[in-house]
N, C-alpha and C positions, 0 to 999 in steps of 0.2 A: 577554448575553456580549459585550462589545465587544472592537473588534480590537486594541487592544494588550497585550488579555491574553491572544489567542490562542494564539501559539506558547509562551508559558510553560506557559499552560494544555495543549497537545496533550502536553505530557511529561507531565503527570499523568494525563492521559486515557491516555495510550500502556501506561503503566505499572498502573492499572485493568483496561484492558481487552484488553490486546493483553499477551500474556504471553511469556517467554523473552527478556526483553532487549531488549524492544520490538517482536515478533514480531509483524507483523499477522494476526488473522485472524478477529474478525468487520468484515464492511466490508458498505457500503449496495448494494445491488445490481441499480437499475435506474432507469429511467427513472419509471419506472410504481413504483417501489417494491419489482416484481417480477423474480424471477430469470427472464432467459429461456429460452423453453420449448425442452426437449430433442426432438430430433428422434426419432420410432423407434428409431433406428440405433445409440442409446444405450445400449440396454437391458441391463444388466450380468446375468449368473449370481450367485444367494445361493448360494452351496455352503459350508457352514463345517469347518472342521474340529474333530472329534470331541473333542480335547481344550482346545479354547480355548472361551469365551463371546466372539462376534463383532457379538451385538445383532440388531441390525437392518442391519450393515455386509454389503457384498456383499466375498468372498472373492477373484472372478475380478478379473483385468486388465480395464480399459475394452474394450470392442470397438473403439474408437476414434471420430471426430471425423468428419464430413465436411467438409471442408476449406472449403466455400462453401453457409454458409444463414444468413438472413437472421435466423433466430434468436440462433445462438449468434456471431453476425460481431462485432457490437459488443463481444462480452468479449474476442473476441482483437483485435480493433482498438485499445481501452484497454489491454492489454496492452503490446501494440505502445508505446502508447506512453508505458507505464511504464517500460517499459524502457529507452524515448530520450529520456528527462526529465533532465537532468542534476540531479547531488545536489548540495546547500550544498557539501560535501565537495569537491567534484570542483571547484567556483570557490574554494573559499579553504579550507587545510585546517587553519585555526582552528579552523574548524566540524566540530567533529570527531563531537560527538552527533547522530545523526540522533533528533528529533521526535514524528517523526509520517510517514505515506506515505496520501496519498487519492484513491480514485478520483471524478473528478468527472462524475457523470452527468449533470447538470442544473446549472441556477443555484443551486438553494436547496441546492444541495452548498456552495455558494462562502459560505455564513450564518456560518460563523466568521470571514472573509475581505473579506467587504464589506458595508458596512451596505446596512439593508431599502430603505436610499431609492436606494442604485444600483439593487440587485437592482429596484426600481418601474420607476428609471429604461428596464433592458432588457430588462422582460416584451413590449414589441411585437415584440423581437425571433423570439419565440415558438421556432418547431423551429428558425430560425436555428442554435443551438448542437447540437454532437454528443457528443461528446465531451471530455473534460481529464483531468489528473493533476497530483500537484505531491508535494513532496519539501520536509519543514520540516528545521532543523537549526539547534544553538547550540554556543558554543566551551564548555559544560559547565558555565557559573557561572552563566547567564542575561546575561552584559553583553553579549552578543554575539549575534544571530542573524540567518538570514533561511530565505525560500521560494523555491523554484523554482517556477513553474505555467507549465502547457503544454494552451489551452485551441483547440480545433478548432470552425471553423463550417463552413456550408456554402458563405460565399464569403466573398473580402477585404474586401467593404461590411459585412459585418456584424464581422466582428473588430474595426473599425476603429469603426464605429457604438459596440460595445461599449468598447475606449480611449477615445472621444470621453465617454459618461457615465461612465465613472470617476472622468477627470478634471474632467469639472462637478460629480464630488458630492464630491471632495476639495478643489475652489477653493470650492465654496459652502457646505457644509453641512461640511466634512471626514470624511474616513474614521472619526471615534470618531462618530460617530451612529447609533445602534444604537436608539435608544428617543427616542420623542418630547418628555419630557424634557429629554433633551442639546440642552446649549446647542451653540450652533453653531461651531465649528471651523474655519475654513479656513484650507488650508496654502497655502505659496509652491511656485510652478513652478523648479523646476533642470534643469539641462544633463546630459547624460549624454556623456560623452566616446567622441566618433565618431560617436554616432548620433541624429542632426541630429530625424530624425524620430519620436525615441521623447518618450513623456512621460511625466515625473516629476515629485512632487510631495511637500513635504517635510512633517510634519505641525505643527501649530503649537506645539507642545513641546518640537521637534524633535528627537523620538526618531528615529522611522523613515519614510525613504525610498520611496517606493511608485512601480515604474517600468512601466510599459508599453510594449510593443512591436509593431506587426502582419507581418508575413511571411505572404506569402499567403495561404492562409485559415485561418494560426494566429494567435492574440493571445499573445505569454509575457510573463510578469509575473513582476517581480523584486520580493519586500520582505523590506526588512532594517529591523532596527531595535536599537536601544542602550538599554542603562539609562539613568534620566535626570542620574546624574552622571558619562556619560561623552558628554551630548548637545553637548558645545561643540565649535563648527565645526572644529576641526583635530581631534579625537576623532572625527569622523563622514566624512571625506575619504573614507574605505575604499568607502562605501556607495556612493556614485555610479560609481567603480573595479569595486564588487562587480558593478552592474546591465549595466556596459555586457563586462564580463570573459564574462558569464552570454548576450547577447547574440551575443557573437563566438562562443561556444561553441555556443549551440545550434544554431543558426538552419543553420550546416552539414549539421549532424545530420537535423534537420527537409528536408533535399533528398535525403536515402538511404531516407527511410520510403513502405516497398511499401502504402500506404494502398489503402484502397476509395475511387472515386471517391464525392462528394456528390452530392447532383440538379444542382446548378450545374455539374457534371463536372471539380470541383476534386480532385485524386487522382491514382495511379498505376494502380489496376486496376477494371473490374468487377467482380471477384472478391474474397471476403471475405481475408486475411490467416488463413494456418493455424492454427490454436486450440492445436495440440501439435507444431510442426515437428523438434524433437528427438524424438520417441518416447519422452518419460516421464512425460507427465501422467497417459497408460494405466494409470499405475502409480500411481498416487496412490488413495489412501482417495476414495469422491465420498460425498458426506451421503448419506442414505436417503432413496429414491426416492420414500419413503412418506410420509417427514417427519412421520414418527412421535417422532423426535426436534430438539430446538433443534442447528443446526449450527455444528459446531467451526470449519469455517475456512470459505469465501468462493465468488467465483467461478473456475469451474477458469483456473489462467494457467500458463503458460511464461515461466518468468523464465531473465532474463541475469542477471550479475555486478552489472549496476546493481540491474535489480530485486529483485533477494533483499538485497542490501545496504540499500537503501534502507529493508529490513524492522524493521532493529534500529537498537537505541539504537547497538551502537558500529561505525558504518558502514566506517572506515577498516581494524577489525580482522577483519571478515567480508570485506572486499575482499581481503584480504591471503592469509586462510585459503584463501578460493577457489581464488585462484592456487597457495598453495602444494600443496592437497590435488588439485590437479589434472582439477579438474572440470569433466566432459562436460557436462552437461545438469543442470534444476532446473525442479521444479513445486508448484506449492500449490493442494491444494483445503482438505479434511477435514484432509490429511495435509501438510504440506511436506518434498518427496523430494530427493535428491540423490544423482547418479550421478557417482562418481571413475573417473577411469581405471585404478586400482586400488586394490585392499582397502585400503592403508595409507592411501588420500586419505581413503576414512569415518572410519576409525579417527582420524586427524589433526582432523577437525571434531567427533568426536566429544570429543575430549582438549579443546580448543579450546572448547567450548561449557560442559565442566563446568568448566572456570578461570574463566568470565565469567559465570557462575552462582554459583559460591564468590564473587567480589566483591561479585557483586551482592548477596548474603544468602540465597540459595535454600541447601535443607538438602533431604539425599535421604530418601525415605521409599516406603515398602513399599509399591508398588499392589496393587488386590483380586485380581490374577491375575498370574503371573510370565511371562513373556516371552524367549526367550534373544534373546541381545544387546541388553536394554532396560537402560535404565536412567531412575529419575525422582526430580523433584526439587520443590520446595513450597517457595512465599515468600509472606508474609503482605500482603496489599497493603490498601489503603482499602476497606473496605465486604463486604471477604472474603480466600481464599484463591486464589492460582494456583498451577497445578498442569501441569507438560511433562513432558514422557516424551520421551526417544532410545532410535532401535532404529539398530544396524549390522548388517547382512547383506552377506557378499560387498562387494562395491565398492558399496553403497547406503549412506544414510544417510539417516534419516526420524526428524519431530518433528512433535508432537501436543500441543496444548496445551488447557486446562478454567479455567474459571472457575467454583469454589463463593461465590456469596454468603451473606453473614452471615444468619444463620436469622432471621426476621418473626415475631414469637410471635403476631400476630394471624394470621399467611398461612393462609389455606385449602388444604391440598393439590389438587395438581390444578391444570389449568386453562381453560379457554376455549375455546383453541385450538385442539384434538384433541391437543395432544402430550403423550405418554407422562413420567412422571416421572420420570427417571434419575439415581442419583447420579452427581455428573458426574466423581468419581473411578473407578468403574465404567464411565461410558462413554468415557473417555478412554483406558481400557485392553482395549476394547472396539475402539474404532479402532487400534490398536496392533497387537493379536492378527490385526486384519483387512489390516493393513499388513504383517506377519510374512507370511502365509497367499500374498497377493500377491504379494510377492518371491520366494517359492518358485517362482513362474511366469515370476519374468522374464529376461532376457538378463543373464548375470556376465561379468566378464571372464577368468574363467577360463575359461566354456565360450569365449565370443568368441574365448580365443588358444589353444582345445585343437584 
C-alpha cells in the first residue's frame, strides 16, 4: 500500500469499516496490540431488564474511572490529544471531508503514512515514542487533501531524531517506497513560510508536500497532496501555506495540554489526565467484560467538539450541529453518547444525522427488537452491509453502529477465538436496548432543573 494512495484509500476504508458517515469505531488498541487492563474498580452490574434482550451487555452506569493508573492513563492521554489535534477542516475549509481519524499507538501505526525503510530507519528509537493522533481530510473530489499528525515522545532528541530520518528517507529513497521493488524516488527540500526550522520535502511527482515539525517533545506533521493534474507549481502554493497555517495553529495548542510527564519529566503532571472528566463515558455501552462477543466500538474516550467531529465524513456539518444542539458532554466506547443541554439538542442531532444518512444512501429498516426513541438505518457498503441505530432519551443521544459481512459459502461457523456468534444486527440492537436501560439511570435535565 503505498503513500499516495493513502488518503484516497482511508475514505474507502472509512466507508467499509467505520460506519454512520464515517463514524469510527473499530480502532487499534494498544501498544501490545492489547486493550489496557481494567482496574477492579471497573466492574459494572449485568442487571437486564425483563422486556429487552441486552446480551452480554451490562445495563448499569460505569462505576467510574480512577482518575490516575497506569493502565487506563495512556487511553485518556490519546485522547487528550485527539481532541487537540487540529482537523484539515479547521486549516483550510476546502477540506471539508474528513477521511479517516487514527490513533497512533506505535510506529507500525504510521505503515500507511511512511514507508518500511523510515519506519527501519527509527526502530533504535525503540520506547522513545508515546503516543500520536492525526486527522486525514479532502475538498470531496480527491484533488485536494491533507493530514494533520500530532506525534509525542519522551523528549525533543528523539522528535527531532525522528524529523531528521523522515527526511533522509524522502531525500534518498522518497516517501513512495514501500516495497523493495520501488525504484527510488527522491524529493526536493522547500521552505515553509516562518518556520525557518521545520522540514519539508516535495515528492518527485510533485503531488504532495510532506512537512515536519519538532516542538518540544512533539513532532507534527503536515501532508498534503494534489491530483497530478493539478501538480503545477502555482496549483500547489496552497500546500506550503497549508504546513506552516497548521504549525502556527497548533503548536499553541500543544502549550495548554495537562499531559503526564515522560521519564525524561517532559509534561505538566505526574498524574494520568482523567479518562471521563465530563461525567458521561459512565454512560456509555462498554464491550463485554467477557468478550464473549467482537466489539462494536473502541477504547472508552471523552471527546470534544474536535474529537467527535473528526469522526465523520462531513466534519464541518457535525461541528455546526454540536454547537447548534447545544452540547454538554460526548463519549464513545460500544456506544457514542451525547448529552444537550436540553431534549431539543438530541432531537436536533437526531433530525441532523437522518438528512446525512438520506444523502448518503442509508434506507431505514426494522431491527430484531424495537427500542422507544431508536431509530435505524442500513447502507450496502463493499464486501457487506452496515447497519446504525439512534436512540433519543431525554436530553441524550446515542448511536451504535455493526458491520454484517457478505457470507463465505466455504466459512465454517464458529470460531477460534472463543467468541460467541452473533448476528451482528441482533447485537447491535442488543447494545441499543442496553444503552436505553442505562439512560434510565442517568442525570436529565429535567431532573437537573426540577
Amino acid at each position: 500500500m503505498k503513500k499516495r494512495t493513502a488518503l484516497p484509500l482511508a475514505a474507502i476504508l472509512t466507508a467499509t469499516a467505520l460506519f454512520s458517515t464515517g463514524c469510527s469505531v473499530l480502532d487499534s488498541v494498544g501498544k501490545s496490540g492489547e486493550a489496557p487492563a481494567e482496574s477492579d474498580t471497573t466492574e459494572v452490574m449485568d442487571q437486564k431488564g425483563p422486556e429487552f434482550d441486552t446480551g452480554s451487555y451490562g445495563t448499569e452506569p460505569h462505576k467510574g474511572w480512577p482518575e490516575t493508573t497506569d493502565d487506563l492513563g495512556p487511553s485518556a492521554e490519546i485522547a487528550l490529544l485527539g481532541n487537540n489535534t487540529l482537523l484539515p477542516y479547521e486549516i483550510d475549509q476546502g477540506l471539508k471531508r474528513g477521511t479517516a481519524n487514527r490513533r497512533l499507538w506505535n510506529f507500525d501505526s504510521l505503515a500507511m503514512d511512511l514507508p518500511k525503510v523510515a519506519r527501519d530507519r527509527l526502530a533504535p528509537l525503540g520506547d522513545k515514542y508515546l503516543l500520536g493522533y492525526a486527522y486525514l481530510g479532502d475538498d470531496g473530489t480527491g484533488e485536494r487533501g491533507a493530514g494533520n499528525f500530532l506525534l509525542r515522545f519522551e523528549d525533543p532528541e528523539s522528535a527531532q531524531a525522528t524529523a531528521d530520518a523522515i527526511k533522509e528517507t524522502a531525500l534518498t529513497e522518497g516517501l513512495d517506497y514501500f516495497f523493495d521493488s520501488d525504484p527510488f524516488k527522491p524529493g526536493t527540500e522547500e521552505s515553509v513560510p516562518g518556520h525557518k526550522d521545520a522540514i519539508a520535502v516535495r515528492t518527485s511527482d510533485g503531488t504532495n508536500l510532506d512537512a515536519v515539525k519538532v516542538h518540544k517533545e512533539y513532532l507534527l506533521m503536515s501532508t498534503t497532496h494534489v491530483s497530478p493534474e493539478n501538480a503545477d507549481p502555482e496549483k500547489t502554493e496552497w500546500q506550503a501555506e497549508y504546513a506552516a497555517t497548521f504549525f502556527d495553529k497548533q503548536i499553541p495548542l500543544l502549550d495548554t495540554l495537562k499531559t503526564h510527564k515522560t521519564k525524561a519529566g517532559y509534561g505538566f503532571s505526574e498524574e494520568w489526565p482523567p479518562l471521563d472528566p465530563n461525567d458521561i463515558l459512565k454512560y456509555t455501552v462498554l464491550s463485554p467484560k467477557d468478550e464473549s462477543v467482537e466489539a462494536l466500538g473502541g477504547l472508552p474516550m471523552a471527546l470534544s467538539p474536535r474529537g467527535m467531529a473528526g469522526r465523520y465524513e462531513e466534519t464541518g456539518e457535525v461541528l455546526s450541529m454540536i454547537d447548534q444542539a447545544k452540547v454538554e458532554a460526548m463519549a464513545q466506547m460500544d456506544t457514542t453518547l451525547y448529552r444537550t443541554k436540553h431534549p431539543e439538542g438530541a432531537k436536533l442531532i437526531m433530525a441532523t444525522m437522518h438528512a446525512v444518512d438520506a444523502d448518503s444512501g442509508y434506507q431505514q429498516w426494522d431491527p430484531p427488537q424495537e427500542i422507544p426513541g431508536a431509530s435505524c438505518w442500513k447502507v450496502d457498503r463493499p464486501f457487506g452491509t452496515g447497519y446504525t441505530c439512534y436512540l433519543v432519551h431525554e436530553n441524550y443521544f446515542a448511536q451504535a453502529s455493526a458491520f454484517e459481512g457478505d457470507k463465505d459459502p466455504d466459512a465454517v461457523e464458529g470460531g477460534d477465538d472463543g467468541k460467541t456468534t452473533v448476528d451482528p444486527k441482533l447485537q447491535l440492537t442488543q447494545a441499543l436496548a442496553a444503552q436505553y436501560l442505562i439512560l434510565q439511570k442517568a442525570p436529565t435535565s429535567s431532573v437537573e432543573n426540577s
